[in-house]
C-alpha positions as CSV (number, residue, x, y, z in Angstrom):
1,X,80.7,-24.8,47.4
2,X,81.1,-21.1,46.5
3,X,84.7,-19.7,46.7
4,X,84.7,-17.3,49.5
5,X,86.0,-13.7,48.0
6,X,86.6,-10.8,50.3
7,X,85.4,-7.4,49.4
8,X,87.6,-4.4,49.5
9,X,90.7,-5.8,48.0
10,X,93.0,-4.5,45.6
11,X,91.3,-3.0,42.8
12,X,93.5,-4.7,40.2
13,X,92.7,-8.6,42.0
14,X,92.1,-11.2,39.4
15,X,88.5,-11.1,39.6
16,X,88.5,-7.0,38.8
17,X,91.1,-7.5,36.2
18,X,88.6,-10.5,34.4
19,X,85.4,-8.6,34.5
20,X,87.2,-5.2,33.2
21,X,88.7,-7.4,30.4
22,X,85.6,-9.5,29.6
23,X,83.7,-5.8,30.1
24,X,86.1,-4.5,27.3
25,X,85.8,-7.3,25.1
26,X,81.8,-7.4,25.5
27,X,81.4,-3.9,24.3
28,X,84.1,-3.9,21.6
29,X,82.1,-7.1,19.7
30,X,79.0,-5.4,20.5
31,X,79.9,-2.4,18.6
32,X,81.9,-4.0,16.0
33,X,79.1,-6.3,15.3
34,X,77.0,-3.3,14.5
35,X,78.7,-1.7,11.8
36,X,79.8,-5.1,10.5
37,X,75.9,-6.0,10.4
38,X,75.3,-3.1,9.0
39,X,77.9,-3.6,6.3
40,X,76.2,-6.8,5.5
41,X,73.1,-5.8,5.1
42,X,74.9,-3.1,2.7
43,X,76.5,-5.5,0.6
44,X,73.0,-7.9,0.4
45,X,71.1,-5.0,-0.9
46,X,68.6,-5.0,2.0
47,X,66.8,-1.7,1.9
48,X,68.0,1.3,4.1
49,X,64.4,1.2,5.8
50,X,65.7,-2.1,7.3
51,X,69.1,-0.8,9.0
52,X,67.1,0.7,12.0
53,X,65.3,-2.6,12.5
54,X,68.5,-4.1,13.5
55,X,68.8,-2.0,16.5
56,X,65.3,-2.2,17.3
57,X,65.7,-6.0,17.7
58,X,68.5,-5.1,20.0
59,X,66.3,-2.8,22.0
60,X,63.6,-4.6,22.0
61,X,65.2,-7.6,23.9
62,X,66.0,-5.4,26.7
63,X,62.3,-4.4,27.0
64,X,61.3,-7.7,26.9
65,X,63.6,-9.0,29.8
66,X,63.4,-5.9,31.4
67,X,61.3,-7.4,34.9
68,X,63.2,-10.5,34.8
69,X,67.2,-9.5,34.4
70,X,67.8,-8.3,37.5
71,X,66.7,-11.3,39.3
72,X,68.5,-13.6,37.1
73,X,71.5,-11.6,38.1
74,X,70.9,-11.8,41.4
75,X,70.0,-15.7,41.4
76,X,72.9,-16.5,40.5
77,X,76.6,-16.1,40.4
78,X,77.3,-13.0,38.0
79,X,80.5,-13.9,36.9
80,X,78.4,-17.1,35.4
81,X,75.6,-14.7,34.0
82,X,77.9,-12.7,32.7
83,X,79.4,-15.6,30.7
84,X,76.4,-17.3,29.7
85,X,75.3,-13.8,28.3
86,X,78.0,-13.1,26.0
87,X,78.2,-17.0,25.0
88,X,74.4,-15.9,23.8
89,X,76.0,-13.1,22.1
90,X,78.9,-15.4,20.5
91,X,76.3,-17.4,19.6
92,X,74.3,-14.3,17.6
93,X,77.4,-13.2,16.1
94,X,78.6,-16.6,14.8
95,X,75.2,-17.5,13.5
96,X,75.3,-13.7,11.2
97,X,78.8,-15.6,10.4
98,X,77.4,-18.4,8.8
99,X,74.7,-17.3,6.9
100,X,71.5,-17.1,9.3
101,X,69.5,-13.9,8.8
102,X,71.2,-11.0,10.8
103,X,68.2,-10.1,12.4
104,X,67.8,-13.1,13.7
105,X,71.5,-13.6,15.1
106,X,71.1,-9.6,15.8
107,X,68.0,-10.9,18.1
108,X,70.3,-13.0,20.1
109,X,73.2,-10.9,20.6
110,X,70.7,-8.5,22.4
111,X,69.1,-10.9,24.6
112,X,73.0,-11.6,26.3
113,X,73.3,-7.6,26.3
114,X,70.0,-7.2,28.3
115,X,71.3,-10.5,30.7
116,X,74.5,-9.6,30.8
117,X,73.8,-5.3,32.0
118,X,72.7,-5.9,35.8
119,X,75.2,-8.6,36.2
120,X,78.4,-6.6,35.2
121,X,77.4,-3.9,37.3
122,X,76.2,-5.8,40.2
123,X,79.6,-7.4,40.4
124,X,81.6,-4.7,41.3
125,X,80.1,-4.5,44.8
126,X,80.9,-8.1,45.7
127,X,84.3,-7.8,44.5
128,X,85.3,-4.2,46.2
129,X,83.6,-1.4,48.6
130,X,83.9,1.9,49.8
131,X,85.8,4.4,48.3
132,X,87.1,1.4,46.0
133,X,84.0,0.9,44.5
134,X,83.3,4.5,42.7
135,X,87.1,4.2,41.3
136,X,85.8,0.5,40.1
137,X,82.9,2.0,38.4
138,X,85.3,4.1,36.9
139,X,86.9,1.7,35.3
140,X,84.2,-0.1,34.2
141,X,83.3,3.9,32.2
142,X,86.9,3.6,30.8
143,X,86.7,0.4,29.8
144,X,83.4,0.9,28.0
145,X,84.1,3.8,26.8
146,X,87.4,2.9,24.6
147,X,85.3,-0.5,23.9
148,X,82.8,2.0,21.9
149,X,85.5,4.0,20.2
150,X,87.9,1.1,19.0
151,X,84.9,-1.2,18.4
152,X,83.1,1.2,16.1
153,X,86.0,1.7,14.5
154,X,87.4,-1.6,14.0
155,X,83.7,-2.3,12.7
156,X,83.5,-0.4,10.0
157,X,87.4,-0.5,8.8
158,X,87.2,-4.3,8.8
159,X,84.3,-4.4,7.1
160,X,85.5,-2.1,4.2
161,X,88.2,-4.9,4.0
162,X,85.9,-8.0,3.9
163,X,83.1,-8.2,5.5
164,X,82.6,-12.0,6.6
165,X,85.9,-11.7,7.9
166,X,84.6,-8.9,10.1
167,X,81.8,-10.7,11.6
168,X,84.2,-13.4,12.2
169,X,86.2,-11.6,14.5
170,X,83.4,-10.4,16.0
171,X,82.7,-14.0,16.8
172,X,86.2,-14.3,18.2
173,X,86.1,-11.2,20.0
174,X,83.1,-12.6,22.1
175,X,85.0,-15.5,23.0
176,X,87.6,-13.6,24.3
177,X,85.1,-12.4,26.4
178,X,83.2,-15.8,27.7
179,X,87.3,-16.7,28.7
180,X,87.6,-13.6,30.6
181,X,84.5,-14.5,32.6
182,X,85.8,-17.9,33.2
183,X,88.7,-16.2,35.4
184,X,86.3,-14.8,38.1
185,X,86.1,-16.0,41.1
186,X,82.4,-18.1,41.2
187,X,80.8,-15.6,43.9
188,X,77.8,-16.6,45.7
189,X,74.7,-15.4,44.3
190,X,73.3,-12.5,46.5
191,X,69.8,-13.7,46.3
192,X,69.2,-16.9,46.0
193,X,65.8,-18.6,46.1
194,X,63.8,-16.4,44.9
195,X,60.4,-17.4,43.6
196,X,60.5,-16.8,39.5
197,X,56.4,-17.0,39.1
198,X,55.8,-14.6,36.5
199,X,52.7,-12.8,38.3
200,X,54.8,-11.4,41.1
201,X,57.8,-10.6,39.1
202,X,56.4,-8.5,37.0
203,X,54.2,-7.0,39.5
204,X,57.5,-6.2,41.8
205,X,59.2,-4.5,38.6
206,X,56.2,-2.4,37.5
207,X,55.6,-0.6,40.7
208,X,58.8,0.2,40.6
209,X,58.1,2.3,37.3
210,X,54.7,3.4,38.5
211,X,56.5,5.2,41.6
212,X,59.2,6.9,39.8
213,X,57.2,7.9,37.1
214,X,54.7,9.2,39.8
215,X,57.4,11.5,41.2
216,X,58.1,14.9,39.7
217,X,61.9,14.8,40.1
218,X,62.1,11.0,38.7
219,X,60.0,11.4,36.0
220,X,61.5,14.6,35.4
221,X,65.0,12.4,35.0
222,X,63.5,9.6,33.3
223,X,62.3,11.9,30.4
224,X,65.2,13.2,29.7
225,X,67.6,10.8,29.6
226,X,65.2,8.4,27.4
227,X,64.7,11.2,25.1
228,X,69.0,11.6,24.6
229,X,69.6,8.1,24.4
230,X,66.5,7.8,21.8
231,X,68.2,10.7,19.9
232,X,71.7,9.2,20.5
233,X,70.9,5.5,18.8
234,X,68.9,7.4,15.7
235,X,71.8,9.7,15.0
236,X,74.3,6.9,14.6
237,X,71.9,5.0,11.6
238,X,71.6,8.7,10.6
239,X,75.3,9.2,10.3
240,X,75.2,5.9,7.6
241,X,73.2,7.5,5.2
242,X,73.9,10.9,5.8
243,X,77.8,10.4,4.8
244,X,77.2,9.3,1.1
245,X,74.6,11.3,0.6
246,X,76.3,15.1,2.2
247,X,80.1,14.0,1.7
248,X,79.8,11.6,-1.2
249,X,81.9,9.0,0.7
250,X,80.9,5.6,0.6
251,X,82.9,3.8,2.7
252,X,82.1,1.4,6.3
253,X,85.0,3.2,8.4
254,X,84.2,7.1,7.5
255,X,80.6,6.7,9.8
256,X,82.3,4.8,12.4
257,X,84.7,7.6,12.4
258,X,82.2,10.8,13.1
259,X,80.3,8.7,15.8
260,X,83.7,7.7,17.5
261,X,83.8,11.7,18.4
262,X,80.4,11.6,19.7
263,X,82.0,9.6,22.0
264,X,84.7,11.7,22.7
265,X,82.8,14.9,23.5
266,X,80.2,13.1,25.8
267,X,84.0,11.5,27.9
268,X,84.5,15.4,27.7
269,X,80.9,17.0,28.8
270,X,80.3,14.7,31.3
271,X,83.9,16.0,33.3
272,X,82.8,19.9,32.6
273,X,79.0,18.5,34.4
274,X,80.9,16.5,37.1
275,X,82.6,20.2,37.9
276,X,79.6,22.7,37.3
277,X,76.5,20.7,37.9
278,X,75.1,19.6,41.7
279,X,71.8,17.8,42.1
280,X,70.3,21.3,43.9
281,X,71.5,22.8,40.4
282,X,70.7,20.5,38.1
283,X,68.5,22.6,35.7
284,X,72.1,23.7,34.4
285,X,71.7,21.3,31.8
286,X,68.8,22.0,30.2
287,X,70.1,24.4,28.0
288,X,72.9,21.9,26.6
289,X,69.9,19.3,25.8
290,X,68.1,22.1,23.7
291,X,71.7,23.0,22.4
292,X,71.9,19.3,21.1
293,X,68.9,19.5,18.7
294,X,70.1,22.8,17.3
295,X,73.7,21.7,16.8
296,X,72.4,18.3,14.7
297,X,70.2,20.8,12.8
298,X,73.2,22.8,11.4
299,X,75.3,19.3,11.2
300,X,72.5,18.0,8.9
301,X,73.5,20.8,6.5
302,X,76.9,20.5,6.2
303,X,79.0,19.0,3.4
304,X,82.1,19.1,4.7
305,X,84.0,16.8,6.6
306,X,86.2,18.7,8.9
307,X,83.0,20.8,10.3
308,X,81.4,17.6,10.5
309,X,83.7,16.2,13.0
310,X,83.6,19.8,14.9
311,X,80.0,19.6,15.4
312,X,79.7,16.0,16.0
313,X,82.5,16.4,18.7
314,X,80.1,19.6,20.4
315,X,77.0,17.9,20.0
316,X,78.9,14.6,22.0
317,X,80.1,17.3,24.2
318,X,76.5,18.9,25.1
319,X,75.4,14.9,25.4
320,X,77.3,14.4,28.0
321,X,76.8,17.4,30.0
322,X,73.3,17.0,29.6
323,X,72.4,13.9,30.3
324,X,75.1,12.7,33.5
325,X,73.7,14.9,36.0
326,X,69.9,13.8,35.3
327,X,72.0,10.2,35.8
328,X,73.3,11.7,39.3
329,X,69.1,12.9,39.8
330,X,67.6,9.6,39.2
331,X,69.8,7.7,40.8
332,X,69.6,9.7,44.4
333,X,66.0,10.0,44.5
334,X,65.3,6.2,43.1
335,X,67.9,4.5,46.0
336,X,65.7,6.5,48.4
337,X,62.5,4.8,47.3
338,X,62.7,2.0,45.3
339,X,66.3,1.0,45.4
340,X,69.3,2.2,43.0
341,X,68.9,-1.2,40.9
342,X,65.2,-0.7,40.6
343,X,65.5,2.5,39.4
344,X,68.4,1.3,36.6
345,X,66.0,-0.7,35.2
346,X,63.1,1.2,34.9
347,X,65.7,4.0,33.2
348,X,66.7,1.1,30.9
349,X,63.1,0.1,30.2
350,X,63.0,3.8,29.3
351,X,65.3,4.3,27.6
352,X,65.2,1.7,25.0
353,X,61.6,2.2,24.9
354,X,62.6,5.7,23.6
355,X,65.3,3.8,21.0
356,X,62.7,1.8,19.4
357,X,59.9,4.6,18.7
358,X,62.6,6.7,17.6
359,X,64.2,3.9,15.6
360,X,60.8,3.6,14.2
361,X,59.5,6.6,13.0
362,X,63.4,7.3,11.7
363,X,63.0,4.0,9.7
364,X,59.2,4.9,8.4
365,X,60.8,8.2,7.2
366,X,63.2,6.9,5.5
367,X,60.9,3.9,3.9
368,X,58.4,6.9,2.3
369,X,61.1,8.2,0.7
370,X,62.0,12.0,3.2
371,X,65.3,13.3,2.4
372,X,68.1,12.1,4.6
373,X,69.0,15.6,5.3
374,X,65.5,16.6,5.7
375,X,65.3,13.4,8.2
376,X,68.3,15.1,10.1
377,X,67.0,18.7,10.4
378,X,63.5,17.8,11.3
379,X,65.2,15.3,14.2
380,X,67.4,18.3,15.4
381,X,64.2,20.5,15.3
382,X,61.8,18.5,17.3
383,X,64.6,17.5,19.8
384,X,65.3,20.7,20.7
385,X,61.5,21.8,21.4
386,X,61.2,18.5,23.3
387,X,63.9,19.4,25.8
388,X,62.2,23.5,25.6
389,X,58.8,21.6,26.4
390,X,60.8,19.6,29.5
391,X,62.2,22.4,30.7
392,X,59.5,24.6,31.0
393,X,57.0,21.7,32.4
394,X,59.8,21.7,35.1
395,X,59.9,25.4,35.7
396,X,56.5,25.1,36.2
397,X,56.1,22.3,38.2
């Protein structure tokens, strides 16, 4: 027997207040558990070709579940799926904890993140409506975005203090989280009974990817945004070996620190798109994206640390004014033809496609031995023709 929840209520209810908490908590741990990892892997003398692999285990769990997430979330109640998924990810962290290889735990904590995605979204709507819902998703921004900034920050501080103990309260940290998901209300699931043969699964998911990436305006969307969130996850393993090597720090927290105002500026660029960009002027942003690639060139030669933060707070800042109104364009133009969800998760499948080639040919760079600053200049370079080439293919088009 399902408890019976109304939509539309108050938007601080018991059930909005859990899944903002457990939201909060998720994304703290995840971030934490990065640098933490990372510090780990520091302190066991793995090679610094390996620290990108990490994320590429991450990523490559979402690829893998990509055609199958979204019906697990709907299948079921999400409040459950959300809990089972960060118990997986408990589960990740504690094994790191107690000696298991990190990759291997890492593996795990990114199969809950790829479960647990649809499902936190897909709540909202069965727990609010209307005009109700956009200030929930809202929220659910906020509450991700301060997760990233105090996460990655906690990460690498505790770490510089002991690292086991920071993995540990990772561990605890994720727990927190599977408690908040125990307070929502057990929703019915919004479509149950659905057949899980793999055949038409995966044949329902991938013609969703071969219509959008059929259409000019989709693909033109899809392109983009994989291409900044590529760029985004490389620059962040950049950042770890770029600060010893430029500004002779060697520290956990001092990384943690420059990528915390990343996240600032993009909170920032995407308020200045929200107020100058409109799906009929979208090509606005295309300059900012070529902007991005030129601003990590002239951060790759700095050995400062005050200009560092400056450029690392404009490059967050052109991020975000960039990439939220090719968001805004993907998400119209997919709920018109294959359904908002659908096209979320062929973005997803795109973007974290993107991660792990770029997370790949970052980590083969760095295994033959390139320069770390060379590695950042030649990144900002061929970013910023990418998004010329884009641009221009669009003009055209």
């Amino acid at each position: 027997m399902h408890e019976s929840v109304p939509t539309n209520t108050s938007l601080w209810s018991k059930g909005m207040k859990a899944v903002i908490v457990a939201q909060f908590l998720s994304a703290f741990g995840d971030n934490a558990l990065l640098f933490a990892t990372l510090a780990l892997l520091k302190a066991e003398f793995y090679p610094d070709w390996s620290q990108p692999i990490l994320q590429m285990v991450f990523v490559g769990a979402y690829i893998l579940f990509a055609p199958f997430v979204g019906q697990i979330a709907d299948s079921f109640p999400k409040g459950r799926v959300m809990m089972v998924a960060n118990g997986l990810k408990l589960l990740g962290a504690a094994s790191i904890c107690i000696g298991i290889n990190p990759f291997i735990g890492y593996t795990l904590v990114g199969v809950g993140a790829a479960a647990y995605s649809p499902a936190k979204y897909g709540i909202l709507g069965e727990l609010t409506t209307g005009d109700k819902l956009v200030k929930a998703n809202g929220l659910m921004e906020s509450s991700t975005i301060a997760a990233i900034l105090l996460g990655s920050m906690a990460g690498g501080i505790l770490a510089d203090w002991h690292v086991l103990a920071s993995l540990g309260v990772c561990a605890l940290v994720y727990a927190g989280a599977v408690a908040a998901n125990l307070m929502i209300p057990r929703l019915a699931a919004a479509r149950p009974g659905q057949s899980w043969r793999f055949t038409p699964m995966t044949r329902s998911f991938f013609s969703a990817c071969s219509l959008l990436w059929r259409n000019g305006e989709t693909r033109f969307s899809l392109v983009g945004t994989s291409l900044f969130w590529g760029a985004g996850v490389t620059l962040r393993f950049l950042l770890v070996l770029w600060v010893p090597v430029a500004l002779g720090i060697t520290d956990n927290a001092t990384p943690t620190y420059l990528n915390a105002m990343v996240a600032v500026g993009i909170v920032v660029g995407a308020g200045l798109a929200a107020r100058l960009v409109t799906l009929e002027t979208v090509a606005r942003c295309m300059p900012a994206g070529i902007l991005i690639g030129v601003a990590v060139t002239f951060f790759s030669l700095q050995h400062a640390l005050l200009p560092a933060y400056a450029i690392l707070m404009l490059i967050g800042m052109l991020g975000g004014f960039f990439v939220v109104p090719l968001n805004a364009l993907l998400q119209e133009r997919g709920k018109r033809s294959v359904g908002a969800g659908n096209a979320i998760a062929v973005q997803n499948l795109g973007e974290n496609t993107a991660m792990l080639l770029m997370l790949g040919l970052y980590s083969l760079a760095v295994k033959v031995g390139v320069p770390v600053v060379g590695v950042g200049v030649g990144f900002g370079v061929l970013f910023a023709l990418a998004i010329a080439a884009l641009w221009i293919w669009q003009r055209r088009r």
